[in-house]
C-alpha positions as CSV (number, residue, x, y, z in Angstrom):
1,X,-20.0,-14.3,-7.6
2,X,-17.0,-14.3,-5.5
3,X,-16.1,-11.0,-3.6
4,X,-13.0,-9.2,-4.6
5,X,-9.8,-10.4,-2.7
6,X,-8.0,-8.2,-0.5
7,X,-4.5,-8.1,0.0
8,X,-1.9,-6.7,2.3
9,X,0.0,-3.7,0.9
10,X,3.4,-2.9,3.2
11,X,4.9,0.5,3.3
12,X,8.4,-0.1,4.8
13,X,9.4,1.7,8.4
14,X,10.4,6.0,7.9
15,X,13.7,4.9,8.2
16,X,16.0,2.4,7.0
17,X,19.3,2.1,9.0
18,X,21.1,-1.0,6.9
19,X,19.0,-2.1,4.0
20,X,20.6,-5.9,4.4
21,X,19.3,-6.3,7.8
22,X,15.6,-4.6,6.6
23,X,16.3,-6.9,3.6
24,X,16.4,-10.0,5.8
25,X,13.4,-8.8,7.8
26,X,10.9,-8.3,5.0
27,X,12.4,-12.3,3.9
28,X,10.5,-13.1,7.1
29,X,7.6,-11.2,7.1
30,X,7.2,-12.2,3.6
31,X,7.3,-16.4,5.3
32,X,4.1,-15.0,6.9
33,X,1.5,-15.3,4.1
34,X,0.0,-13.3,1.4
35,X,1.6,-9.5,0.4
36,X,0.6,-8.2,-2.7
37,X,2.9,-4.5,-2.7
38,X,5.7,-2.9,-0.5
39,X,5.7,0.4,-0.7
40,X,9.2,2.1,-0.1
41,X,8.3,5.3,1.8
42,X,11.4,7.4,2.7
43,X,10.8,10.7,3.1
44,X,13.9,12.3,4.4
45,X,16.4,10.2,2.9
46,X,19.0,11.0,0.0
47,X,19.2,9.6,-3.5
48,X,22.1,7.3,-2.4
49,X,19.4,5.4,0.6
50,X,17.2,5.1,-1.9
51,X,19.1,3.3,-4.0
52,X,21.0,1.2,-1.8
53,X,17.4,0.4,-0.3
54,X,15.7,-0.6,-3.7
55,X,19.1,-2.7,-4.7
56,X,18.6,-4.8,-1.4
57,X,15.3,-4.6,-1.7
58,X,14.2,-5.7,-5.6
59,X,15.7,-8.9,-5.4
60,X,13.5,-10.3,-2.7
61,X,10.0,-8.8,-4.2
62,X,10.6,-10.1,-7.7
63,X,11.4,-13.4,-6.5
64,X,8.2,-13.4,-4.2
65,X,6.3,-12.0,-7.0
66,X,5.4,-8.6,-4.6
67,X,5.3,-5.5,-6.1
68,X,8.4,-3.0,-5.0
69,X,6.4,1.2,-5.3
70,X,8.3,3.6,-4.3
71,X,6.6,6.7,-3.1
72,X,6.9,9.8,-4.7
73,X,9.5,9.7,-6.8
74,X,8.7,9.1,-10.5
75,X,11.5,9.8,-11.5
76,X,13.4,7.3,-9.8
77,X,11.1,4.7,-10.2
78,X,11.7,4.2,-13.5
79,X,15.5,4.9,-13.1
80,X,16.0,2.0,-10.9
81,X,13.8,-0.8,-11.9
82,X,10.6,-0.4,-9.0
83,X,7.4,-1.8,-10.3
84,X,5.9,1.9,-10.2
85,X,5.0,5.1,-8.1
86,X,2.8,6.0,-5.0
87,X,2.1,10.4,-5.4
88,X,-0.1,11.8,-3.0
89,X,-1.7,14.9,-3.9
90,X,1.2,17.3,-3.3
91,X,3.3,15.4,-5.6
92,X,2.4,16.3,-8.9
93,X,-0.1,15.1,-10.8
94,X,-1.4,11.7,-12.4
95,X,-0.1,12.2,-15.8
96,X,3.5,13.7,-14.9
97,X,4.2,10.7,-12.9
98,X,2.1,8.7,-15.7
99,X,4.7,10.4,-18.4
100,X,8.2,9.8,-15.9
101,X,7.3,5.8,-15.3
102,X,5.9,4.9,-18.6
103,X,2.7,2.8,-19.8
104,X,3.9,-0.6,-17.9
105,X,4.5,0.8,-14.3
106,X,2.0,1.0,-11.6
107,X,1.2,4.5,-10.6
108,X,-1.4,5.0,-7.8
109,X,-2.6,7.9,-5.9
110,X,-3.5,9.6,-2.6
111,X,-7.2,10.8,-2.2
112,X,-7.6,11.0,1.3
113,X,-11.5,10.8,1.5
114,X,-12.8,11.9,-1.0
115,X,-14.5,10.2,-3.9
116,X,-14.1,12.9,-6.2
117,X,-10.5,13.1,-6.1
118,X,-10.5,9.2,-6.4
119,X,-12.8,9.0,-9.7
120,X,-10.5,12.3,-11.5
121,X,-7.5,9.6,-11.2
122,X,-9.2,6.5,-12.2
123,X,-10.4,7.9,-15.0
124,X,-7.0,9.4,-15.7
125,X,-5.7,6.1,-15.5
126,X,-4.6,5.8,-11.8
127,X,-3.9,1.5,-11.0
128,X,-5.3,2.4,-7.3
129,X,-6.6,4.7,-5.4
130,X,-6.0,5.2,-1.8
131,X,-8.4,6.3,1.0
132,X,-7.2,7.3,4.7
133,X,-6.5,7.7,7.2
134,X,-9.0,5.5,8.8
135,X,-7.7,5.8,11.8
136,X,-5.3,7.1,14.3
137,X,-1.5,6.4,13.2
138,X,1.6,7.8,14.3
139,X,3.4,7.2,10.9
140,X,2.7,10.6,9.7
141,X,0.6,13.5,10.1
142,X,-3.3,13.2,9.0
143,X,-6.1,15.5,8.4
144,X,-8.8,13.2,6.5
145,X,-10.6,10.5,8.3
146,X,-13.0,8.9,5.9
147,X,-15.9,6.8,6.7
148,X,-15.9,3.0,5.7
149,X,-18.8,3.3,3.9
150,X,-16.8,5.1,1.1
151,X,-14.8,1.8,0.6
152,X,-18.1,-0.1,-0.4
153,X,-19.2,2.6,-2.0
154,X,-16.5,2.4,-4.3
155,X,-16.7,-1.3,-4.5
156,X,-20.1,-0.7,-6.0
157,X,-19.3,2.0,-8.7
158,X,-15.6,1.7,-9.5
159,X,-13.5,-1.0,-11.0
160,X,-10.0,0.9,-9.9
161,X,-8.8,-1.4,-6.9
162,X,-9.0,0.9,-3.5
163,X,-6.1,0.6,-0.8
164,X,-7.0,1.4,3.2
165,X,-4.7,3.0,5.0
166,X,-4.0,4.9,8.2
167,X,-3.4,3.3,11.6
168,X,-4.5,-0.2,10.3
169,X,-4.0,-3.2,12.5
170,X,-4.9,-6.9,13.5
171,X,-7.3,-5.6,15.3
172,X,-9.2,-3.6,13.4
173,X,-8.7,-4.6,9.7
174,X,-11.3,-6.9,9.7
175,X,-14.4,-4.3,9.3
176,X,-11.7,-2.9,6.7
177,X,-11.3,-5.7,4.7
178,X,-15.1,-6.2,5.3
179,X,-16.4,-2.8,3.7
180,X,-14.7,-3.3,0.2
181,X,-10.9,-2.6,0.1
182,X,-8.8,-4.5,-1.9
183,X,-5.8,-3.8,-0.4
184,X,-4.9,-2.8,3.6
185,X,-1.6,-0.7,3.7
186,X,-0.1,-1.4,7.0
187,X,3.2,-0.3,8.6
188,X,3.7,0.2,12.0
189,X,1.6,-2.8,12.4
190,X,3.7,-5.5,11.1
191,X,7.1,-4.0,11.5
192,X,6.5,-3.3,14.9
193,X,3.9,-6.1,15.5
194,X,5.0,-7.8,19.3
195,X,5.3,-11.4,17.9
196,X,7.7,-10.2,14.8
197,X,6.6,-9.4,11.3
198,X,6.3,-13.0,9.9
199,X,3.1,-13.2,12.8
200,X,1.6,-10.0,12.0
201,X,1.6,-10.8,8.4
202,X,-0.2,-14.0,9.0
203,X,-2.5,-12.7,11.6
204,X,-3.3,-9.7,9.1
205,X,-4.5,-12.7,6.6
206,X,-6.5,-14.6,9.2
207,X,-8.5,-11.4,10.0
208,X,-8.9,-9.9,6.2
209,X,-9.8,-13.7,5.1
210,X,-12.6,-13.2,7.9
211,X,-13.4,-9.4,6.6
212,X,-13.8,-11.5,3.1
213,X,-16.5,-13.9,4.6
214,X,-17.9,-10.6,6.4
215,X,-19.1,-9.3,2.4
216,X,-22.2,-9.6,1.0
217,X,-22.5,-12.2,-1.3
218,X,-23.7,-11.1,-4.9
């Protein structure tokens, strides 16, 4: 049997100055290679950012057949066409956002590192479940730092996909990639990545095809 693929999973920068010039930006990092979600994570913004950001933004991730989650904000999911929700546990729970986005929307959810909390919304439903942070990012505050092993672990026991995330780069997603997740959420390290996004995308799928090869074979 082949092992699972995993895929990269963007969550855009904190801030979004002109959504036409992040717009043409995620164009090129999307030249790079394979990205299976963006997540649009704007925690301080207002309504009207938010939409201006998932006008600019929709066109290009339908066209490149990525999906456009915005992060918790049910609500406004549905209301202006994303492909579904990210809640973390603070956000309400499973089925509220589940009720707000409807039966054909993506809704995944936060559970820091703990497997419990992961199984509760995959049995609920939950299209993902994401682990973190593994480790040390500067893109906001973190308290859980779970082992790798969980990622296998689940793997093993779980048909729900799993997303990585927290302080994930080139250089250390491959052991990621390696211990079972199907996606790697990255931000800093693309957007910020020295050679430009459209290199750290690429890179990030040289080193997660090499985390593939690193699986066990069943």
């Amino acid at each position: 049997m082949s092992p699972p693929l995993c895929r990269l999973y963007l969550i855009t920068p904190p801030r979004i100055a002109d959504p036409a010039v992040f717009a043409a930006t995620l164009s090129a990092a999307l030249e790079g290679g394979d990205v299976g979600v963006l997540q649009l994570r704007l925690k301080d913004a207002s309504d009207e950012a938010i939409a201006a950001a998932a006008k600019a933004l929709l066109p290009i991730t339908t066209r490149r057949d990525v999906a456009l989650i915005l992060n918790d904000r049910p609500d406004w999911a549905a209301r202006h066409g994303f492909d579904g929700v990210h809640i973390g546990q603070s956000d309400g729970s499973y089925a509220d956002a589940r009720k707000a986005v409807g039966p054909g929307r993506i809704v995944g959810v936060t559970c820091h590192d703990s497997r419990d909390l992961a199984m509760e919304a995959a049995e609920a439903g939950a299209d993902y479940v994401a682990f973190g942070a593994f480790f040390p990012t500067t893109t906001k505050e973190t308290v859980h730092r779970p082992e790798l092993e969980i990622l296998d672990i689940w793997q093993e026991t779980m048909l729900t996909p799993c997303v990585a995330i927290g302080g994930i780069t080139v250089d250390n997603c491959r052991p990621v990639a390696a211990a079972g997740a199907d996606f790697l959420a990255v931000s800093a390290g693309v957007w910020a990545f020295p050679a430009g996004p459209a290199a750290a995308v690429a890179a990030f799928n040289a080193q997660i095809a090499l985390g593939l090869g690193d699986r066990p074979q069943t």
